[in-house]
C-alpha positions in Angstrom: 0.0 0.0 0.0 2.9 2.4 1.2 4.5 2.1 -2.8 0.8 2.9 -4.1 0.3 5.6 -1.9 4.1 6.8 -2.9 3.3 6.8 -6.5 -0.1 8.3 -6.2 1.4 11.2 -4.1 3.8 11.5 -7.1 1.2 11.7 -9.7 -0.8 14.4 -8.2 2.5 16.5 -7.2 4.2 16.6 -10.4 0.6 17.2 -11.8 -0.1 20.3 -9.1 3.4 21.8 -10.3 3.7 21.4 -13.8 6.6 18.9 -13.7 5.9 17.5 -16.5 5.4 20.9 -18.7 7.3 23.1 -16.9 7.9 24.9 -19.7 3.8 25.8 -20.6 3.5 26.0 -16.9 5.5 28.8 -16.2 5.4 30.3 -19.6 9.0 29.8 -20.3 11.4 28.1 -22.9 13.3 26.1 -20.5 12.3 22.5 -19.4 12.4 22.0 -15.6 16.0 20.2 -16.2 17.7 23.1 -18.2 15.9 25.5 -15.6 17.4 23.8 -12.4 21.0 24.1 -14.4 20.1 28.1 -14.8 19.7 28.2 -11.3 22.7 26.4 -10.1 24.9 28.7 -12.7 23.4 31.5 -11.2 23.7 31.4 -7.7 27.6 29.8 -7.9 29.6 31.0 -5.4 32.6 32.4 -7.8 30.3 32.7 -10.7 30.0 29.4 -12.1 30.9 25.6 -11.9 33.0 23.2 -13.3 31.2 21.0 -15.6 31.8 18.0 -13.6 30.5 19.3 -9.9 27.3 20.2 -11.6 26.6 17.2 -13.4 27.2 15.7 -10.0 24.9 17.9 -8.1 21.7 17.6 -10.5 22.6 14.1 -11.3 22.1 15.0 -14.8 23.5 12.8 -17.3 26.5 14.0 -19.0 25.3 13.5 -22.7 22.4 15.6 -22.0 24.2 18.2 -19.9 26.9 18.3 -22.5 24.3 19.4 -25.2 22.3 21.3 -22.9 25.4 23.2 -22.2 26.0 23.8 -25.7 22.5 25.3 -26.4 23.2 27.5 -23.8 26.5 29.0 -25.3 24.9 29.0 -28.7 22.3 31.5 -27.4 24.4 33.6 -25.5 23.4 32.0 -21.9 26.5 30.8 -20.5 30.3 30.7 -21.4 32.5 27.7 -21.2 36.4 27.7 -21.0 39.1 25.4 -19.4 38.8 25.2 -15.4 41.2 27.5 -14.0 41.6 24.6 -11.0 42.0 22.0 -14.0 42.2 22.3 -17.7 41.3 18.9 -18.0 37.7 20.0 -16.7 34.9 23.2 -18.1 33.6 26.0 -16.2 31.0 27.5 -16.7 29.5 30.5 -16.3 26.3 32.1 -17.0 26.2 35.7 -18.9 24.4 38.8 -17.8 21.5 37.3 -20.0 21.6 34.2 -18.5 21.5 35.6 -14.9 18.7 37.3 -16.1 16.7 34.1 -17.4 17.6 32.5 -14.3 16.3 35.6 -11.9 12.9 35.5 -14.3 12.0 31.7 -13.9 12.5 32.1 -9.8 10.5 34.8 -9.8 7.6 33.1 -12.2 8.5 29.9 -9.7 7.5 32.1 -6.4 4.7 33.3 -8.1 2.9 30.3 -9.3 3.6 28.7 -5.3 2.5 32.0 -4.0 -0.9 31.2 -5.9 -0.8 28.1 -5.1 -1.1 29.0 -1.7 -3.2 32.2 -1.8 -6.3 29.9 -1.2 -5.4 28.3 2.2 -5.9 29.5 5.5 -2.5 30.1 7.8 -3.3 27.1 9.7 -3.3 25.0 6.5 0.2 26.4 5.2 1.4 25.5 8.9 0.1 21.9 8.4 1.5 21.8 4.7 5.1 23.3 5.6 5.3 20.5 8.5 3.9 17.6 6.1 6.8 18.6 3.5 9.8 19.0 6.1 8.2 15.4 7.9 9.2 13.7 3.9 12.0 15.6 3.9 13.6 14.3 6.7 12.3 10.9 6.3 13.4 10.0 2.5 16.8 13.2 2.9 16.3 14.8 0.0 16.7 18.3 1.1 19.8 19.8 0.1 22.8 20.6 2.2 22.3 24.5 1.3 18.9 24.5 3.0 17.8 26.8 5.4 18.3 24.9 8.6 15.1 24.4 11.3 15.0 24.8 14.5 16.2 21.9 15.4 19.6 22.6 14.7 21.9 23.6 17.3 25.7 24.4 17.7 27.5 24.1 21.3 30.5 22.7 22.8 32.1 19.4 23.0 31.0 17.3 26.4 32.8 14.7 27.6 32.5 11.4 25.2 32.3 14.1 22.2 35.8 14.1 21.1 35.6 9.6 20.8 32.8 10.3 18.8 34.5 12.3 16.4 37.1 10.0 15.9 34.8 7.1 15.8 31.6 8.9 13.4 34.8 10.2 10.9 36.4 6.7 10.5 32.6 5.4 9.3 31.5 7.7 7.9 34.4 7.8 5.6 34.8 4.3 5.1 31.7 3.8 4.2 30.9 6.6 1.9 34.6 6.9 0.6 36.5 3.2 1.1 39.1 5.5 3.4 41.1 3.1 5.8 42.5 3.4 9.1 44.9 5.6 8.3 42.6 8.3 8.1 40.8 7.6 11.7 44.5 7.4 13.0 44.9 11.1 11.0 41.5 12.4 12.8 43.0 11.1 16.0 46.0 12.9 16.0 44.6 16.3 15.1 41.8 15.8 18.0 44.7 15.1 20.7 46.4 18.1 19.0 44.2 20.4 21.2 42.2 23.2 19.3 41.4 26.7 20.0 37.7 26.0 19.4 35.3 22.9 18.2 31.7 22.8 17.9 29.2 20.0 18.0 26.2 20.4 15.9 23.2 18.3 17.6 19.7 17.3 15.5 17.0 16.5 17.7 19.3 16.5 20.7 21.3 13.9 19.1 25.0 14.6 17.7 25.1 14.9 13.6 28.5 16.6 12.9 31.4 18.9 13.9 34.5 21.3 12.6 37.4 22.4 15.1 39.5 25.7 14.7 43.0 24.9 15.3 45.9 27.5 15.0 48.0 27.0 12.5 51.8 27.3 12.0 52.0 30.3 9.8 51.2 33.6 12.1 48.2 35.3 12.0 46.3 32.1 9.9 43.8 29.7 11.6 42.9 26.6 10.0 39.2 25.0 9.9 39.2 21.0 10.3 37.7 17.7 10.4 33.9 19.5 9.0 31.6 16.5 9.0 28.2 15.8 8.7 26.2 12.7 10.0 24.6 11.0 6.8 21.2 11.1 8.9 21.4 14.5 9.5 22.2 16.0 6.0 19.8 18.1 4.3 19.1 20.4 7.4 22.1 23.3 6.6 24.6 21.7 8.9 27.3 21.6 7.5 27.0 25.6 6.7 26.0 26.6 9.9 29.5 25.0 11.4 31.5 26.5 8.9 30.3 29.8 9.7 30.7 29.6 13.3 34.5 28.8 12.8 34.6 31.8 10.2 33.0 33.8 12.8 35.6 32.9 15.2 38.7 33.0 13.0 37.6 36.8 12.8 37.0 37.6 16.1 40.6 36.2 17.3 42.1 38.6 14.7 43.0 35.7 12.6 43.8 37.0 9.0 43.2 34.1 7.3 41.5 31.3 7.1 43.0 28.2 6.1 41.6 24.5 5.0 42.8 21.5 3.6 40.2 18.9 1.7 40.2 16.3 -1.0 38.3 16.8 -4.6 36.2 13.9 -3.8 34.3 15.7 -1.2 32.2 17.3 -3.3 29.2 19.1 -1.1 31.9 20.1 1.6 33.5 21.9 -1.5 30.5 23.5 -2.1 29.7 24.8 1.4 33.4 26.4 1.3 33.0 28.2 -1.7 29.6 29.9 -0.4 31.4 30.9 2.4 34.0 32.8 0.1 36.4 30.0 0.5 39.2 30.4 -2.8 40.8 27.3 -4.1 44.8 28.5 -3.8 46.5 24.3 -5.0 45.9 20.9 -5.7 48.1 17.9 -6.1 47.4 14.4 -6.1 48.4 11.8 -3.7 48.1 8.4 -2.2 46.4 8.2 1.3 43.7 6.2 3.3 43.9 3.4 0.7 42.8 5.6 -2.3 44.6 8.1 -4.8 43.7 11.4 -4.4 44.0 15.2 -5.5 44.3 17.3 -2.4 42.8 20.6 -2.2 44.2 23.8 -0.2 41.8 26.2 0.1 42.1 29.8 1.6 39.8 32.6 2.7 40.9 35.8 4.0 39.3 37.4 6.4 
């Protein structure tokens, strides 16, 4: 019953939205594909993407991004050029007209939901909102950059906290990544290093990730480590939220930089950094917890 009811919900949702003629629905020429690629080109931090990390992000097949892409350039949307972090990859960027497609279907977006919703009383929006974050947090398909409830909160480590750490970063990495135990030995050293600040990010009262502050060698430069963020908990702005509260803190210890060291794999981490005005400053690849990699140095002054 639960798959009938699933698919049933799925009918009359993609129905309610225009889904499946975006285009007629919000009197546009973009399908709902090429308009959720607008939208990501548009609100890039550094004002555009690599090729690759949005493919990734929209899941979108390459083929069809590739061609889609090529639309784009042929009617003056987007520009595409070598990645200045790889000239094996493409960036891409959207033009001044493209921003300006993108800025038109999100505002035709808010208005059709805005109609949508002009017919319900303020206690039916309150039920509807809840209903929508309740599937949210059950199937996690909210993204990472979304607004976080209030649910969330930030405080420090308690004793048992700093274990966990160790502990949730060895699985989580394992699992996700295939990392060994050299990188839970690596976590391990850099908790017993000390720190001049960690936070603990809780969900519901229960822990679902972290990121330390630790000084680092050259002077006036801090260095922001070990950001995770539970797999259960994703979806709810985490991951954000902790990175600002170490930027926050860099800047109120006079820090003048920022400092950060990551792996190219990581792809959603890399995307919190660069909407926190994180620059990518080197790259080289290397052999470490089992896998070859191409680590990342990032940089953000403050």
């Amino acid at each position: 019953m639960t798959v009938q009811e699933i698919r049933a919900f799925n009918r009359f949702y993609t129905n309610l939205i225009g889904a499946l003629d975006y285009s007629r629905h919000l009197h546009t020429p973009y399908t709902l594909t090429e308009a959720r690629v607008l939208y990501e080109l548009a609100h890039a931090a550094g004002g555009g993407l690599d090729a690759a990390d949005l493919r990734t992000a929209l899941s979108v097949d390459a083929g069809q991004l590739s061609r889609m892409l090529a639309a784009f350039e042929e009617r003056g949307l987007v520009t595409r050029a070598p990645s200045p972090r790889d000239a094996r990859r493409q960036r891409v960027e959207p033009t001044p007209d493209g921003r300006e497609a993108a800025r038109l279907l999100e505002d035709r977006s808010r208005e059709a939901v805005a109609s949508m919703l002009g017919g319900l009383a303020p206690s039916e929006r309150a039920r509807l909102a809840q209903a929508m974050r309740t599937v949210r947090d059950i199937l996690g398909g909210a993204a990472e950059e979304a607004p976080p409830g209030p649910r969330v909160r930030l405080r420090e480590p308690r004793p048992g906290d700093l274990g966990w750490v160790v502990q949730r970063n060895a699985e989580v990495y394992a699992e996700e990544y295939g990392w060994n135990a050299e990188y839970e030995t690596l976590v391990a050293r850099i908790v017993a290093g000390g720190h001049e600040r960690a936070w603990i990010a809780e969900l519901d009262g229960e822990r679902a990730g972290c990121v330390f502050c630790v000084r680092d060698d050259a002077p006036g430069t801090a260095r922001l480590r070990l950001l995770l963020v539970d797999p259960a908990a994703r979806g709810h702005g985490i991951g954000r939220r902790l990175v600002e509260a170490c930027v926050a803190h860099a800047r109120a210890a006079g820090h003048r930089e920022l400092v950060l060291w990551t792996n190219d794999v990581l792809v959603s981490a890399r995307r919190i950094y660069e909407a926190a005005g994180f620059e990518l400053v080197g790259e080289k690849p290397h052999r470490s917890f089992g896998r070859d990699l191409v680590g990342q140095d990032w940089r953000l002054v403050l």
